[in-house]
C-alpha positions in Angstrom: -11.8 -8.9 31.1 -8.8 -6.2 30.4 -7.2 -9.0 28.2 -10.3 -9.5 25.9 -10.6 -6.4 25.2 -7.0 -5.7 24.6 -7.2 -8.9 22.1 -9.9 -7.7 20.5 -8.6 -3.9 20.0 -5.7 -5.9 18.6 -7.9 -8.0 16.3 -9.5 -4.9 15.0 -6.0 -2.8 14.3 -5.3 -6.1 12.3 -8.2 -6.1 10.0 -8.0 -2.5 9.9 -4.1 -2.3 8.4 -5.2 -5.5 6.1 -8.0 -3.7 4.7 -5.9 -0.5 4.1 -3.5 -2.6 2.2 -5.8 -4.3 0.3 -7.8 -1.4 -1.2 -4.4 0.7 -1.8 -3.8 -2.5 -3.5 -6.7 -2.4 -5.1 -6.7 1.4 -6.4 -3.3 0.1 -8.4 -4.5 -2.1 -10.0 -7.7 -0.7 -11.2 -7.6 3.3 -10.6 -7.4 6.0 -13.2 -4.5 8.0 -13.6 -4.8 11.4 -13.1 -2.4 14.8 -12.4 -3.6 16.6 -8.9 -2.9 20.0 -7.7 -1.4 19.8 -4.6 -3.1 23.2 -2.5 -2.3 24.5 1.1 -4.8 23.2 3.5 -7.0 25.6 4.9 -5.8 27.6 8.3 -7.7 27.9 11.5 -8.3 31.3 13.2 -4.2 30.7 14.9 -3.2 30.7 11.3 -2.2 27.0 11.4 -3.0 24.8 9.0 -6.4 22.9 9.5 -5.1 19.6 8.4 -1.6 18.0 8.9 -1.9 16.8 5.3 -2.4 19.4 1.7 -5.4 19.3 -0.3 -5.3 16.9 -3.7 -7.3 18.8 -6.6 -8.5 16.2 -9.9 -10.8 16.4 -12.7 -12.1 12.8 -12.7 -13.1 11.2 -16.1 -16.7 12.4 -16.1 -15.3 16.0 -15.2 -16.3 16.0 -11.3 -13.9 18.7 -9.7 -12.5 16.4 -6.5 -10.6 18.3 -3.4 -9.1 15.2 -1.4 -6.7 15.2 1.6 -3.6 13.9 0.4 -3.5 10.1 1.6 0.4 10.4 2.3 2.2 13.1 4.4 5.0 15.4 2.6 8.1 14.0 3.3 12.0 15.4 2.5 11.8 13.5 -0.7 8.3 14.7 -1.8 7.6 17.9 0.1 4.1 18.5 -2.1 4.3 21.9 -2.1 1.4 24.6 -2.6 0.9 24.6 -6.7 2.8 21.3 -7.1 1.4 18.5 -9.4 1.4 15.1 -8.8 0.4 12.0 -10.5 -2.2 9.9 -8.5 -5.1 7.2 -9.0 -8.4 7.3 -8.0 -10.8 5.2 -7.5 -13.8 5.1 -10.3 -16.1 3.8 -8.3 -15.2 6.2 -5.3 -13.2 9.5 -6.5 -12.5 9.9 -3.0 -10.3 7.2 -2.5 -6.5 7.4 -4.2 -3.6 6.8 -4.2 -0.1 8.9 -5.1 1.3 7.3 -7.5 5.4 6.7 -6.8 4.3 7.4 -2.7 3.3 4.1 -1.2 1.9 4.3 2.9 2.0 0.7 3.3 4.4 1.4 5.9 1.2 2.5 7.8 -0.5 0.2 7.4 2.2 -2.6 8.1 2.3 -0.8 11.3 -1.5 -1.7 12.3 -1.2 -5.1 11.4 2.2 -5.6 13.7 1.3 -3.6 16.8 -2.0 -5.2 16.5 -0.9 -8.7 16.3 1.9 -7.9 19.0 -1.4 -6.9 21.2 -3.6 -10.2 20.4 -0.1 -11.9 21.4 0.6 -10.6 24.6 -3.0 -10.7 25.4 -2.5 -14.2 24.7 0.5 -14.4 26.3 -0.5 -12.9 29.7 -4.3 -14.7 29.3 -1.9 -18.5 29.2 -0.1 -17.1 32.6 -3.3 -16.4 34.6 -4.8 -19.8 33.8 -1.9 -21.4 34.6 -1.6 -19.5 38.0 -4.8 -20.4 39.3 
């Protein structure tokens, strides 16, 4: 029972890092180009930030005011700072999905797919060595 629902759990962290990929992917290809605000994400009452991630501010092309949470964390090389701008695509179709232009996640993504296929495996694996115990 444990090792079906470990293979499926891994089945579904599969799908899920495939379908990340494909609509960042996606937003590439076909998004419109805009420059965001980067803003400090709101504090709770401990003064900490709300979110791990800032808030992206856009105008889209039919002048909707959008407050995202950045898709990718600051990092050393892009810290995205309170009152920087950055270049990212959005989505037409959904404003709310984009994409920072220059900062890829697929290493996220990449991440789901392999842990998830290393679960179906040895799901698989230990699934072969009960019915061959028996």
């Amino acid at each position: 029972m444990f090792v079906g629902i470990a293979a499926f759990g891994g089945l579904l962290a599969v799908l899920a890092g495939a379908y990340g990929l494909r609509q960042a992917q996606r937003v590439r290809r076909t998004g419109v180009r805009v420059e965001a605000l980067v803003k400090r994400p709101p504090v709770d009452a401990a003064g900490e930030p709300a979110l791990p991630r800032p808030l992206l501010q856009f105008v889209t092309d039919d002048d909707r005011v959008m407050e995202v949470i950045s898709p990718v964390a600051p990092s050393h090389r892009q810290p995205l700072d309170d009152g920087d701008r950055v270049l990212v695509l959005y989505d037409p179709a959904d404003p709310r999905n984009v994409v920072v232009h220059d900062l890829k996640r697929p290493g996220q993504d990449r991440a789901f797919i392999a842990g998830g296929a290393l679960v179906v495996l040895l799901s698989l694996t230990a699934l072969a060595v009960a019915l061959t115990s028996r």
